[in-house]
C-alpha angles and dihedrals in degrees: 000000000000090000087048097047091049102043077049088061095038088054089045087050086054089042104065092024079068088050096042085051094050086050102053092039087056085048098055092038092061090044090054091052099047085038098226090271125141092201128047137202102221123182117162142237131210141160140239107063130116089228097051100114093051087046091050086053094059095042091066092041086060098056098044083054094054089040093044076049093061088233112196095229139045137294111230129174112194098214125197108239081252097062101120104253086235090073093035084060096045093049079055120042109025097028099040100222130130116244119204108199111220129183101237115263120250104255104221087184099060097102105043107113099263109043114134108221098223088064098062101106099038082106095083088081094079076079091080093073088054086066096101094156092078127061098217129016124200101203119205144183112223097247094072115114101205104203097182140014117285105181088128076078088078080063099073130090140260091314122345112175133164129259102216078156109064086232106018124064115217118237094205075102145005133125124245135184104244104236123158091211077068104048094048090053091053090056097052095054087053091059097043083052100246108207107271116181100206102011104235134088107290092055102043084048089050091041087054101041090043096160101050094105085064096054128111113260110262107239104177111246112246089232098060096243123149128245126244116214127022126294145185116261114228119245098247091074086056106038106180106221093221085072088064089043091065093042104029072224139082110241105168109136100174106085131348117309088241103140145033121200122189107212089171134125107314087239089052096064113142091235084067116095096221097051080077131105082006092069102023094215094072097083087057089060090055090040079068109040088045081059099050106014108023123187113276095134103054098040097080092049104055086046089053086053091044101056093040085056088055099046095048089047091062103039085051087062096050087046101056100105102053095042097053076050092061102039089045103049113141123247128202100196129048090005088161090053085052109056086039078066108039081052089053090038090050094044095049086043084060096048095047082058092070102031104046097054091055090058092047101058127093109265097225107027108122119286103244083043093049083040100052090049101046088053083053098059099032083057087044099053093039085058093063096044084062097037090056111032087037092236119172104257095228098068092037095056101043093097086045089065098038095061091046089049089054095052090054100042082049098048088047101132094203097074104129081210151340095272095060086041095057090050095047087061097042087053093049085051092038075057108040097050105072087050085049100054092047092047085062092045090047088052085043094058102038082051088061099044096053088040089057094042086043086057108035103045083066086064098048089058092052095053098049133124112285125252102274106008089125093064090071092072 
């Protein structure tokens, strides 16, 4: 009975060590995936854009570079429910963030006069105030280039955010006190239809925040500890890339020259090939992403188009003979029609050379890489158009050579600032362009004169002496 008594208790003892165990290893679980921070680095994810896998890029180049900063807080992507789980799992595993999956919120605003449709989720930001688990939150948009560590922003009090406008802050990045009263509030202003300028997140937080331009500006106390209230941010933690662009230089002295934002054109973003030489920061933003990312999905693309250039380069030169044959066939009836549409057919031929390849290329593969091979295919495609059409190469191959002349005159490191560099390119263009336009008279006219020899040789054979009317003599 002893014996029994005793094995019950043991099992009991088991029984609850098991439970104790699950309970600590849960514990532990949920403390891996907030990552034990008290601050967070938040930026946010959403879908429906033309542009989302780029975003999504630059997204994960962000947060490498936090994390390659040895940042003091948590990485967190607030993902629409749409957001493909491929991109969720990436986020997660291999880029060590936390990702908080939100519904999109309703936009009220989508149908004022001038709402831009590529702004109708932003307002998914509002979520960041539903992080309560974080003290402080630094919330950021993905096009930020962080070029030092900023953690003295979770200093800073209930919102903080930059004016890069004189009157209007930029929410690419500001810091905020989670708080679901907040939140809520937020929410219900949303519903009643607050006022919002431009519909989409900058102006309903503005809207909500309206007294921020009078605040004091936020310099983070020596001792660590955090602000009450709510501050201006100083320049130097949103540099607006346009100020490089007039110096070639940063030249902000109030606050710390931490981080760049790119509030450009949404086609000019540093993460596409082509932004690069023509706005010199470009290159910065790859530097990055070639340090954390890296570029193992583009890569076999670019060789795959590499190799295909080649191979229909030489195969275009085998092929010379039979395709002057076909362009050059003569024609009995409507010649004149013809040759009107072999000229249009030649001239678009040379255009497409230097369109197509642009469109083929990876969007955000690295820009000498996006260069080269754009030179590749645009060389490529011009060689058929003389192979077939039996142009002379010279002509052909001026504005070749003018394209690769302006990216050189653009990437020139030695510019004392953006004004004598845009001159400098204006000049190069004021320049090229005659070349280039007598270059294209020069194609024109060798056109027609092969047009008129392919069509008149046939003649000559047709008019000549008969078979055996020598013999009569």
């Amino acid at each position: 009975m002893g014996r029994r008594e005793e094995g019950k208790n043991l099992g009991i003892l088991r029984g609850l060590l098991v439970l104790v165990s699950v309970c600590l290893v849960g514990v532990s679980e949920a403390t891996a995936f907030q990552g034990g921070h008290r601050n967070a680095y938040a930026t946010m994810m959403y879908m429906g854009t033309p542009r989302d896998y780029e975003f999504y890029v630059a997204t994960r180049v962000m947060l490498r570079s936090l994390a390659r900063l040895g940042v003091d807080a948590d990485l967190v992507v607030i993902a629409s429910v749409d957001v493909p789980l491929r991109w969720v799992q990436a986020w997660e595993q291999e880029d060590g963030a936390r990702v908080v999956r939100v519904e999109n919120l309703n936009n009220p605003y989508k149908n004022q006069a001038n709402f831009d449709r590529r702004f109708k989720l932003t307002l998914n930001k509002l979520y960041a105030w539903s992080l309560v688990d974080y003290d402080r939150v630094v919330m950021l948009d993905s096009d930020n280039l962080f070029l030092q560590k900023t953690d003295e922003l979770f200093q800073c009090g209930q919102f903080c955010a930059v004016f890069i406008n004189p009157c209007i802050f930029h929410t690419g990045l500001f810091v905020l006190q989670p708080s679901m009263k907040v939140f809520k509030d937020m929410l219900h202003e949303l519903e009643i239809g607050r006022k919002n300028p431009d519909g989409a997140d900058q102006g309903f937080i503005g809207g909500y925040f309206p007294d921020l331009l009078d605040r004091p500006m936020f310099h983070p106390p020596l001792n660590g500890t955090k602000l009450e209230g709510t501050y201006r941010l100083p320049l130097g933690y949103q540099m607006d890339a346009s100020y490089y662009y007039l110096k070639l230089r940063w030249s902000v002295p109030c606050g710390p020259n931490s981080v760049i934002t790119f509030p450009s054109a949404p086609w000019m973003k540093p993460w596409y090939w082509w932004s690069w030489p023509v706005l010199p920061l470009g290159i910065q933003w790859h530097e990055q992403r070639r340090q954390t990312l890296g570029y193992s999905t583009e890569i076999p693309i670019v060789l795959i188009q590499s190799v295909f250039y080649l191979g229909i380069m030489a195969m275009t030169r085998l092929a010379r003979p039979s395709l002057s044959k076909l362009c050059y066939r003569r024609a009995d009836k409507s010649m004149s029609l013809i040759q009107t549409g072999l000229k249009l057919l030649t001239i678009w031929s040379l255009l497409a050379a230097y369109i197509i390849p642009f469109f083929l290329i990876p969007h955000t593969v690295h820009p000498l890489l996006g260069w080269g091979l754009y030179l590749l295919g645009a060389f490529t495609l011009s060689c058929i158009a003389v192979n077939a059409f039996l142009l002379p190469v010279s002509p052909v191959l001026v504005p070749w050579l003018c394209v690769f002349g302006v990216l050189l005159v653009m990437a020139c490191p030695w510019y004392p600032d953006g004004i004598v560099r845009s001159l400098a390119v204006f000049g190069y263009a004021f320049v090229c362009a005659p070349v280039v336009w007598s270059s294209f008279v020069k194609i024109v006219s060798c056109l027609q004169v092969s047009l008129e020899r392919e069509a008149f040789l046939p003649r000559m054979v047709e008019f000549a002496t008969p078979p055996g009317f020598n013999k009569l003599y």
